[in-house]
N, C-alpha and C positions, 0 to 999 in steps of 0.2 A: 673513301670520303669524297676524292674528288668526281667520280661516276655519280655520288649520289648528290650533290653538288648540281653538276652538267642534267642530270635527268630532272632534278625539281625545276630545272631555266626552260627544260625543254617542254613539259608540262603545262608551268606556268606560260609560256608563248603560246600553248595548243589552248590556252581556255577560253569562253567564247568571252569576247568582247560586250558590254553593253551597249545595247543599240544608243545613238545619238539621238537630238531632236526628231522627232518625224516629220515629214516633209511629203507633201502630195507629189506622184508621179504624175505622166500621163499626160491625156490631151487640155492642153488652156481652154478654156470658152467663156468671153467676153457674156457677160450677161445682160441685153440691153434694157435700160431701164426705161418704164413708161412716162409717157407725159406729165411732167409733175415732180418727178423724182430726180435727184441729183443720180452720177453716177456710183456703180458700186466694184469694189472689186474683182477680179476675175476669177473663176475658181477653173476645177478642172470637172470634165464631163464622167471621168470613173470617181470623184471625190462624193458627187453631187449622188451618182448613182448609187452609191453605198449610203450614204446620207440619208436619201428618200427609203432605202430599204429601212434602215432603222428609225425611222419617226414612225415608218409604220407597223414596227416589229413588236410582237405583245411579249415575248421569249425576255425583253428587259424589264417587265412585273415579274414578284415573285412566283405567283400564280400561273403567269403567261394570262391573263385577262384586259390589260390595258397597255397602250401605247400612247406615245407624245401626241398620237392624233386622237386620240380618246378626250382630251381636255385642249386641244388646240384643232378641231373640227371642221375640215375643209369646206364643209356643209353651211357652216356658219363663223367664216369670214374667220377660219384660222381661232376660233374664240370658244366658250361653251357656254351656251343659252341656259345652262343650270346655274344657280346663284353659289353652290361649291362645286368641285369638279371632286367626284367619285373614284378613290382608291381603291387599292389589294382591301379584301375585306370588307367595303362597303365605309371603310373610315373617309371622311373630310376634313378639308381645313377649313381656313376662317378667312379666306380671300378669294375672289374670283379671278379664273385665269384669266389674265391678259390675250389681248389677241397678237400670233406669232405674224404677224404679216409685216413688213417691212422694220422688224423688229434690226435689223441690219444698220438700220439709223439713229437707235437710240445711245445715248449717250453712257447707260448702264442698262443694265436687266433685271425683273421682278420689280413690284411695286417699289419696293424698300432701297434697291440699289444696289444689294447687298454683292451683284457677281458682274464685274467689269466686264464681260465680254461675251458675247452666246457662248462661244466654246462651255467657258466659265457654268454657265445658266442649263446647259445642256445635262451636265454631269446630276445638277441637283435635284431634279424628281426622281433621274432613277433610285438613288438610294434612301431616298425620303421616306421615312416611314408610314406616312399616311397618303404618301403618293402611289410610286412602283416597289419598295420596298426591296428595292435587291441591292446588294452589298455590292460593289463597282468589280471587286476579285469574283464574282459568280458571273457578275454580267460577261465578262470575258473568258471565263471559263465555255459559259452559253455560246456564245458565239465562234470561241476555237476551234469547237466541238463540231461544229458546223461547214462541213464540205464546202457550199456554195457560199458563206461569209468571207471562210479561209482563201478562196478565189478573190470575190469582192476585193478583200483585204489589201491583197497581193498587187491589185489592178492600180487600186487606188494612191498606194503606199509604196510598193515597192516589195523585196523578199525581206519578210521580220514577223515577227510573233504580235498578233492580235492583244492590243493593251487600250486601254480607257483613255489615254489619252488620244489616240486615232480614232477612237469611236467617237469622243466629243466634235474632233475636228472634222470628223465626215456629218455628223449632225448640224452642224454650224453652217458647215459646205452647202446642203441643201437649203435649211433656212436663209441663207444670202442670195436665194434664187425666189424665195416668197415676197412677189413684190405686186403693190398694187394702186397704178396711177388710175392717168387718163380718165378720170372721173368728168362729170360735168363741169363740177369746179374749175377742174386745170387747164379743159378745151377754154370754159371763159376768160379764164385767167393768162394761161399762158400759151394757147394755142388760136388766140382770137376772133374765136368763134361767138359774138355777144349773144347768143340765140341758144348758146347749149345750157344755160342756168335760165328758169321761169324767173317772171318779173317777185314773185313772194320771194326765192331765192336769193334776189340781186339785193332786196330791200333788207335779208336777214343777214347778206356780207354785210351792208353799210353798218348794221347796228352790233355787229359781230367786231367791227373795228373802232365802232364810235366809243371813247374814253368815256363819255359823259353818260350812255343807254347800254350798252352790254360790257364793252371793257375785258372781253373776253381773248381779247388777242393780246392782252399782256401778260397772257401764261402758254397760251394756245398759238405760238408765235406763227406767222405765215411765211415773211422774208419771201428771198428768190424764188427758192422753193420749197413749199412748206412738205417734206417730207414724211412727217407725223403729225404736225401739228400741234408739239409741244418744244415748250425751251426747256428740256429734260430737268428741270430740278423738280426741289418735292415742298408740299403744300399742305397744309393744314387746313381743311376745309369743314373742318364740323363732320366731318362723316363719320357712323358708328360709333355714338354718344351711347353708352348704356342706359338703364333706365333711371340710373344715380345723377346723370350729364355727366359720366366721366367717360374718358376717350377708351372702349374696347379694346383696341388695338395701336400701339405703340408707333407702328410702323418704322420710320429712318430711325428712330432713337432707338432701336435696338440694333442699329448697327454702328450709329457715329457715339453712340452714348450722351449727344446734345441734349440738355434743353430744347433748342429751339425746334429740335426736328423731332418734339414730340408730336404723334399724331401724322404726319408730313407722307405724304406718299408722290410720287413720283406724276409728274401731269400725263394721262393719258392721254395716248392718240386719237386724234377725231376722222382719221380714215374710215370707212367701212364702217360708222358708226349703225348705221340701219340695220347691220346685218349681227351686231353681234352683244345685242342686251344681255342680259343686264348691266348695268351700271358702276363703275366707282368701284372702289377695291374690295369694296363687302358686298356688291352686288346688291345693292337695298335698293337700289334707282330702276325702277322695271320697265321704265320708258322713256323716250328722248324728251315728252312733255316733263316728265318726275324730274328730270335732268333740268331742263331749265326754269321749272318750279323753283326747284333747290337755290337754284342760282339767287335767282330774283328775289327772293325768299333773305337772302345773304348767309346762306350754310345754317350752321349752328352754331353756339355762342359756346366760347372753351377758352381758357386763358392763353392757348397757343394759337388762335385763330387767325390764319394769313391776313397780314395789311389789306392786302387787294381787294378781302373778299367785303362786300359792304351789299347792301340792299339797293336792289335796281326799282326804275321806275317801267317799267313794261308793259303797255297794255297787250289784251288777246290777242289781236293782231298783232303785233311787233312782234310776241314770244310764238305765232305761227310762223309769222315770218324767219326767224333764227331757225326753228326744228327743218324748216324749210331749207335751208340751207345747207345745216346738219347733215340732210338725205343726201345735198348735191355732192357730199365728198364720198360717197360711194365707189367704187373705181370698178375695174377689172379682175376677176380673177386670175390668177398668175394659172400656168398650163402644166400640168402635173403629168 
């Protein structure tokens, strides 16, 4: 009794431990931000490189047919120029990707808000059924399985078993490195070069900030440094009214269960706008003029319709003048 006693203690001490939190190994690297941009945390150079591998790995579709870069299109400002972005199977949703580029700064992730942190946001198309469709225990299976991930892994992490939670945090690692200033804007702004924004540009700031003609920076906040160009909450703007005028799409109210944040989607970034139409969370907007048509227009009319939004006085000039400006927050591509 007592041998077998002594052998379960000794068993029990041999079993493997579960891994703790995971933690990136390896080398630190300061990620400098461009003209424009606050700064961003540091990651590490094997986190980032694991990271980039899997945004670009199609092995996390079921199929193996699509990647995080499939709907976040380096081609097109991190964004996809199609009004849905194309699943396993040819299935879509009923929102337009967002563009991943300095997504590092917002306050939440997806239109809705629904995932506090990239990590968070990372995890959810792969298993999304009309997205990559793979269950998060296959995704990891995929990738164990894989000689040069299991190195990857190893690099990045440390010695431990390949799990979804290190996957979100090497995809996060890389997208904290997608950053994109130094725009004309920012040389005018904050690098004071008054000559880097055209005179239509400088005229579509004034009416971009004026309360009384656009009023458009009291969502699209600029501050020190406007590094998205939104005060991340979420808004009701009439967008995707069905053919009844009822609101298609619920948006934050399917996450807070409010009233108020029926309809309400999160303010988009006006970085990189040129590069990455369509529009607004249903992609109905096909261009920067349809954009501030809409505006001036005062959205659409829905019993949850933001205070803010009200009907502008705008002639053609002035609403050139704005898309003008629109252009100048264009920046840099980040170096892949």
């Amino acid at each position: 009794m007592r041998f077998g006693i002594l052998l379960a203690a000794l068993l029990a001490g041999c079993a493997t431990k579960p891994e703790g939190p995971a933690r990136f190994v390896g080398t630190p690297v300061a990620v400098p931000p461009p003209l424009g941009l606050p700064a961003v945390p540091s990651v590490t150079a094997e986190g980032v490189a694991l990271g980039k591998r899997l945004f670009f790995e199609t092995k996390l579709s079921a199929d193996g047919s699509i990647s995080c870069a499939s709907c976040h299109d380096p081609k097109f400002g991190f964004a996809d120029p199609r009004q849905f972005s194309v699943g396993v199977g040819g299935k879509t949703g009923n929102r337009n990707a967002p563009p991943a580029l300095n997504a590092v700064f917002h306050s939440s992730q997806f239109w809705d808000g629904r995932a506090a942190t990239l990590e968070e946001q990372a995890l959810g198309p792969i298993a999304n059924p009309v997205e990559m469709n793979l269950p998060h225990s296959e995704a990891v299976k995929r990738l164990a399985a894989d000689p040069e991930y299991a190195r990857l892994f190893t690099a990045a992490f440390g010695q431990g078993a390949v799990t979804i939670e290190k996957t979100a945090m090497a995809i996060a690692s890389f997208e904290r490195t997608l950053l994109s200033g130094d725009s004309p804007f920012d040389r005018y702004q904050y690098g004071g070069d008054k000559n880097a924004m055209s005179a239509s540009a400088i005229r579509g700031l004034a009416i971009f900030k004026d309360a009384k003609r656009g009023n458009c920076v009291v969502c699209h906040t600029i501050g020190e440094r406007a590094a998205t160009f939104s005060d991340g909450k979420f808004h009701n703007l009439g967008v995707g009214l069905n053919a009844q005028g009822e609101l298609a799409d619920l948006g934050r109210f399917q996450v807070t269960k409010l009233d108020a944040d029926r309809g309400a989607f999160r303010t988009s970034t006006l970085r990189n706008l040129a590069q990455t139409a369509p529009y607004m969370h249903d992609g109905s907007q096909k261009t920067l003029k349809d954009v501030v048509d809409f505006y001036v227009g005062g959205g659409s009319s829905n019993p949850y319709l933001d205070k803010e939004i009200r009907e502008l006085k705008l002639s053609g000039a002035e609403r050139a003048d704005l898309i003008a400006f629109l252009e100048a927050l264009t920046g840099g591509a980040p170096s892949l």
